[in-house]
N, C-alpha and C positions, 0 to 999 in steps of 0.2 A: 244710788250708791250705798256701799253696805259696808261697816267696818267691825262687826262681828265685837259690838262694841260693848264692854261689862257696866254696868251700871256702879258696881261695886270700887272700881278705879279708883285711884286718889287722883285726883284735880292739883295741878300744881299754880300756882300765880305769881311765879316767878319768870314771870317774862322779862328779859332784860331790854332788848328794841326789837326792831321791826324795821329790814333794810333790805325796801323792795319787795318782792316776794316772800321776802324769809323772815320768819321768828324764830329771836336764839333763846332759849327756854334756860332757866341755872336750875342746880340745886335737885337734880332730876335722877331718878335712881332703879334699875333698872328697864331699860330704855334700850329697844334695839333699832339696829339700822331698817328702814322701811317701815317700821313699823304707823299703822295708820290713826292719828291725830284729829279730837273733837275741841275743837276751839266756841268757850263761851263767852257770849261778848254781856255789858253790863242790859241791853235790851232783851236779854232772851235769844238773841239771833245766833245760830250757830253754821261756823264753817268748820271747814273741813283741812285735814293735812297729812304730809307724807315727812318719814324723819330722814334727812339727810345725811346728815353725821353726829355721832357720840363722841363727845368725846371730856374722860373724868369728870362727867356729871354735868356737863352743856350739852345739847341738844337743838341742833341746824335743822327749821324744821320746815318745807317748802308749802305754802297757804294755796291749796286751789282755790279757792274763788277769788280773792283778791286780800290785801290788805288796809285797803281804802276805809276810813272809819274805825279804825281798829288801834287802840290806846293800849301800851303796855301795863300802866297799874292796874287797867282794872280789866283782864284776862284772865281765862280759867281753862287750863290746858289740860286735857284728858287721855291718855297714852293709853290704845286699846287693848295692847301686845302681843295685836299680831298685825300681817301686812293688809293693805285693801284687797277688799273681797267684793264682789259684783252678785248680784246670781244672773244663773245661766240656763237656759232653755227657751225653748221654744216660742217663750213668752215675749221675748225680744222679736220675732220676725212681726211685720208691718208696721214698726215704731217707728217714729223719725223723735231723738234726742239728741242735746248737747254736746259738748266734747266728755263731759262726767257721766254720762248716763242718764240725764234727766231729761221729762220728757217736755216737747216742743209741739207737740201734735196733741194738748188739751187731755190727753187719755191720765188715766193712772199711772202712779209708778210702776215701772216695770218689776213683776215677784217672777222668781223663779222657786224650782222645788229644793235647788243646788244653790249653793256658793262659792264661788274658783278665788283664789286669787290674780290679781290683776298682771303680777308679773310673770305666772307662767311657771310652766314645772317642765325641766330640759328633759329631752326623749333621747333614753339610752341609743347611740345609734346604730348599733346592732340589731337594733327592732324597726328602724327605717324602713320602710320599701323606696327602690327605686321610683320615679316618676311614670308614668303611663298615661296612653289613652285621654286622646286632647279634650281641651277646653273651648268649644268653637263659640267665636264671636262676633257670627252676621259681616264681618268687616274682612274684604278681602285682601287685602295687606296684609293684616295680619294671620289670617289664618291657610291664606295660600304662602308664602315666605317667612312666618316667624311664629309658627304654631304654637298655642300656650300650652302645655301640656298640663294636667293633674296632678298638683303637689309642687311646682315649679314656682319660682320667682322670679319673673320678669319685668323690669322696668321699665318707666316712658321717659324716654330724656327729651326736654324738651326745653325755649326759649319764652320772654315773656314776647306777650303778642299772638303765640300762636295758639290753634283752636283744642290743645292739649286738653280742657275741662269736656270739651264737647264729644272729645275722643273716651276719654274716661268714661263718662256715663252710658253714651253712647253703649259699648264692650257690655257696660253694670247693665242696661238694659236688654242687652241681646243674649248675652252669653249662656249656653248650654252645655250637659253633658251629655246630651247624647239619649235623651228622657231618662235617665237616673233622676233621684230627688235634689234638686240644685238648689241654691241659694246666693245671695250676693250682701255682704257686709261692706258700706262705703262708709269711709271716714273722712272725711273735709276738715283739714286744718286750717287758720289762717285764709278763709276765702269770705272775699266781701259778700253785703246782705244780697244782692243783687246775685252773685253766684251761687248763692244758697239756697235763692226761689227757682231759680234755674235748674239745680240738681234735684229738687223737690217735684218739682214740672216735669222732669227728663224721667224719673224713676217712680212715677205717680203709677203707674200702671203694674209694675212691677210688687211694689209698695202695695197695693190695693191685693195681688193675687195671694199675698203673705210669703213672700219670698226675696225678701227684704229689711235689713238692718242697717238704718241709714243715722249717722255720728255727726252732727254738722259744729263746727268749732268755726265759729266769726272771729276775722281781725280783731274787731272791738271788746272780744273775747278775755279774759284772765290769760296770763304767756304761760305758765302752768298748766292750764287745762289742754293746751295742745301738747304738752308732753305726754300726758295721760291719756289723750284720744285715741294714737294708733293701739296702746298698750290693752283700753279698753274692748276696741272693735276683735283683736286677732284672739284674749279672752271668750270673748261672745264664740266666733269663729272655731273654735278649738273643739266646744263643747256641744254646739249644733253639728260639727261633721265627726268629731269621734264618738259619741255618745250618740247622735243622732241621727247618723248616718249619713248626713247629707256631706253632695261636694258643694265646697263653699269656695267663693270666690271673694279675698277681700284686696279693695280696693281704696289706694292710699294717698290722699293726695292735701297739699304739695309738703312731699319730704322737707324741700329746702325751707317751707315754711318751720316745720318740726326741727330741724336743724338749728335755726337760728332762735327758736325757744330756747333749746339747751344751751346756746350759747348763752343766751342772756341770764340762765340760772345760773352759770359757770360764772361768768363777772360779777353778780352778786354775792356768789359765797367767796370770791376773795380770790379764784383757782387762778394758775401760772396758765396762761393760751396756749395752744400750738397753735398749727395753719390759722392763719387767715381769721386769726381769735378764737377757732372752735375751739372746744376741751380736747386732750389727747386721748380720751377716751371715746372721742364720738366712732370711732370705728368701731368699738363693742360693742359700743348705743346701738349702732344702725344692726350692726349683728344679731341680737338679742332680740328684735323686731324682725327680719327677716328669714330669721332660722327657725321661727315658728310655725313655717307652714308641711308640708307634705304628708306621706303617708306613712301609717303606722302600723307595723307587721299584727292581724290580729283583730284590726279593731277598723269597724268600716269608715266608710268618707276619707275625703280628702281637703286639706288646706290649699290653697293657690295664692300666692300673694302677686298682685301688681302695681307697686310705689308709683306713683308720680310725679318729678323732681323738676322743676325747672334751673337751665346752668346759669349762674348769674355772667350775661354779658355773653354769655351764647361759650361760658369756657367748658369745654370738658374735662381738663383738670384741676376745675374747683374741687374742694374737698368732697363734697356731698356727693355729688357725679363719680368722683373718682374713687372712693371710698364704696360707692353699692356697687361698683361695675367690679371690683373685686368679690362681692359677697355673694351676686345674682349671678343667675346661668341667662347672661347674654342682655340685649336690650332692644327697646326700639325707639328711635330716635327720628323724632322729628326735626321737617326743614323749612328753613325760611325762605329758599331757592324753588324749594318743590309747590310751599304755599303761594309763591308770587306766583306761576306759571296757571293758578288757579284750583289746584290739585285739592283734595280734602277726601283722607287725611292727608296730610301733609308729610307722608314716611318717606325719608330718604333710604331706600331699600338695602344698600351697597354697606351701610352701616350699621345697618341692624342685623341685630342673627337673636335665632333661640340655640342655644347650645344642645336644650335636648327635645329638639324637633324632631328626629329618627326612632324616639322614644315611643310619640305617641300621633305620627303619620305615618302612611304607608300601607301596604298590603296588612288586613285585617284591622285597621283603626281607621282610617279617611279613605283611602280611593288608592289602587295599586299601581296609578302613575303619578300621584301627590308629590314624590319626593325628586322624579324625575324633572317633573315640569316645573318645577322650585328651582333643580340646580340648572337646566336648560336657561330661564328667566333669569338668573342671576349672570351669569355666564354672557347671555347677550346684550344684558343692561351694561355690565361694567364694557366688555366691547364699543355700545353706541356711547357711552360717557366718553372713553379715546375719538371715538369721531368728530364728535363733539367739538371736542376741542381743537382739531384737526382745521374742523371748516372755519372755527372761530379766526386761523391765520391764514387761508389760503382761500377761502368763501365755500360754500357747496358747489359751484358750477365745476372747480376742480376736484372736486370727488369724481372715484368710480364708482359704477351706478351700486355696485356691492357694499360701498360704505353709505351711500344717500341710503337704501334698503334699514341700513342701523336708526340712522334718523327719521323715519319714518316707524320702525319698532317703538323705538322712544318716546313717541308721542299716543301711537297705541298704549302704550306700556300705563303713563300717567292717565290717560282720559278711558281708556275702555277698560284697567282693571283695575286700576288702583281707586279713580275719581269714583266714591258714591255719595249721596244724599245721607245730611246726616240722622235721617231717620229712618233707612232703609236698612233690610236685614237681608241678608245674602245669604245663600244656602252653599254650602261649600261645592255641591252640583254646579251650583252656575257659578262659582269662582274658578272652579276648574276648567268651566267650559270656555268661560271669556278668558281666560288664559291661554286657550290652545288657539283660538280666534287669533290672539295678538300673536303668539309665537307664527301661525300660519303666513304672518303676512313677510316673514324671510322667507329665503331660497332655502331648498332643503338639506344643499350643501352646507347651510350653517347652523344645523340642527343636529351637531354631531354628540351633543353629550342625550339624545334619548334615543332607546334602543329602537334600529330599524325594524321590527315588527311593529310597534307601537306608531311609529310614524307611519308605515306604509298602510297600517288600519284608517288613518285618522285621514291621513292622504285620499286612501280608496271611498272612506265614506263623503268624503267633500265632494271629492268627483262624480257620484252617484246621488 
């Protein structure tokens, strides 16, 4: 961690307390908001800090490492005068570090040649490019029905219990552009030690090939330094794919953990709630984090962001869920319906959408019936859900045989395209292929939404 810090400072020792997280500093004189903070303690030990609010010569000032030990009289507060600053390049990829940047994997600190700030410099949006040209990731759920495109942000809604981590890494492990130079930035907030040797294990190979910047922030972690973790990674992120070409893929998990951090700095510094106690500014928060990713007219690579949220209580209009599902193009959403039936991943498909899937599938990016066999599959899926429910009042034996045919897709549908091994990587070839397999097993009268050449191809070469 780097705070571009002058030696020359004046050191203030007017610490008045220390409440929770936060030290209110008096007597402090020009002092801006953000600005990044060396706190000396009477051992030599020094942390670290971000300033929260100014205000007539007090100073709200947020402790990332913790406050634990830490005595107001005898403090020595250093105001660097400008905000935190990281460095950036390439020197990050194969590290595994903390939620601050510091490293976990016995190596050196991480130098870069550059230093960015942590919070990010907004892109004129005139200079935006649209999204393009997917993001494929082994997993056919996703990449046949909910395409990640380049430059998009798309979310994983998910409940506790389900195998949401294993999906994440999983994608952090697989995912490709297409042999462009790729990369993948994960950030772990709030995940026990147990799921941090896991995501360790899962991105080990990855990690090894140098294509890899892995953020791990444990529960037992400082509530701070998860506020600072995703802020860190899409930092890292920005300047390996604009500067360095690369598309990067960062991966975010769990928001609702990062959520509930900010809450807890919000009740410390004193603030009025909204929802459900968060701050009424957590919609910008999440903003500010997610509008950081895409592409930028001019300048190569691309940002992808994919959050990870769990809904507390399985609510989708919790604030967190409900709040990114406004800021993200679309989501994917995991089921606890679809996991009982043994399915993994567990995507309830009917729920999920990419908004700009049409973007980057289709003739010239994926396969020239990709988009077909998306909306034919979707089309037939919500159809056999009505059936479904149909026989749940009347049994299947009172079906006609045209509605059992749904019930039968349906189970195709979960075990021959969706259901893969969670460390199995699928080629969008054979996603496509065991797609056309399950759609084959309807009548061809119920395959009205793909064009009859394309069927009567697919038809002729079965027959043959």
């Amino acid at each position: 961690m780097s705070g571009t810090e002058d030696p020359g400072r004046v050191e203030f020792t007017s610490v008045r307390e220390l409440r929770g997280p936060l030290a209110v500093v008096d007597k402090v004189d020009g002092v801006g908001w953000d600005e990044f903070v060396r706190f000396t303690l009477d051992s030599g030990e020094r942390r670290h800090g971000l300033v929260l609010e100014v205000d007539r010569g007090t100073a709200v000032v947020q402790v990332l490492e913790d406050t634990a030990g830490m005595a107001p009289a005898r403090l020595r507060a250093a105001f660097s005068g400008s905000p935190l600053r990281v460095p950036v390049g390439p020197g990050w990829l194969g590290r595994v570090c903390n939620g601050r940047g510091e490293p976990l994997d016995g190596g050196p600190p991480v130098f870069g040649a550059a230093t960015a700030a942590v919070g990010g410099s907004p892109v004129n949006p005139v200079l935006r490019e649209p999204p393009a040209e997917p993001v494929l990731t082994g997993v056919s759920a996703v990449d046949a029905l909910t395409t990640l495109v380049r430059g998009q942000k798309l979310p994983v809604f998910s409940v506790a219990g389900l195998p949401h981590l294993e999906l994440a890494a999983q994608i952090a492990a697989q995912s490709t552009a297409g042999g462009q130079p790729f990369c993948v930035v994960f950030a772990a907030m709030g995940v026990t030690h147990a799921d941090a040797a896991f995501v360790r294990d899962a991105l080990e190979e990855r990690s090894a090939a140098g294509e890899l910047v892995l953020l791990l922030n444990t529960a037992d972690d400082p509530v701070i330094e998860r506020v600072l973790t995703p802020r860190i990674a899409l930092t890292v992120a920005e300047h390996l794919a604009f500067t360095g070409g690369r598309h990067v893929l960062v991966v975010m998990t769990d928001m609702t953990s990062y959520a509930e951090a900010l809450r807890e700095v919000s009740a410390a510094r004193g603030e009025i709630p909204a929802r459900r106690a968060y701050p009424g500014y957590l919609y910008s928060d999440l903003a500010s984090l997610y509008e950081r990713c895409g592409r930028v007219r001019g300048l190569p690579g691309s940002v992808t962001v994919l959050p990870v949220l769990t809904m507390p209580a399985g609510d989708i209009t919790h604030p967190v869920p409900d709040l990114t599902g406004y800021i993200t193009e679309g989501q994917i959403v995991l089921s606890r319906a679809v996991h009982a039936r043994g399915v993994y991943p567990p995507v309830d498909a009917l729920s999920s959408l990419s908004r700009l899937m049409r973007k980057g599938a289709g003739p010239g990016r994926t396969r020239d019936d990709h988009l077909d066999v998306a909306a034919q599959l979707l089309s037939a899926l919500a159809r056999a859900r009505q059936v479904r429910e149909l026989a749940d009042l009347v049994g299947q034996a009172a079906l006609p045989p045209a509605d059992r045919a749904f019930l039968d897709f349906d189970e195709a549908f979960g075990h021959g395209l969706v259901n893969q091994r969670r460390d199995e990587l699928r080629t969008l070839e054979d996603t496509l292929e065991r797609a056309w397999r399950v759609l084959l097993t309807l009548p061809r009268g119920e395959l009205g939404m793909l064009p009859a050449a394309l069927l009567d191809a697919r038809l002729a070469g079965r027959e043959g």
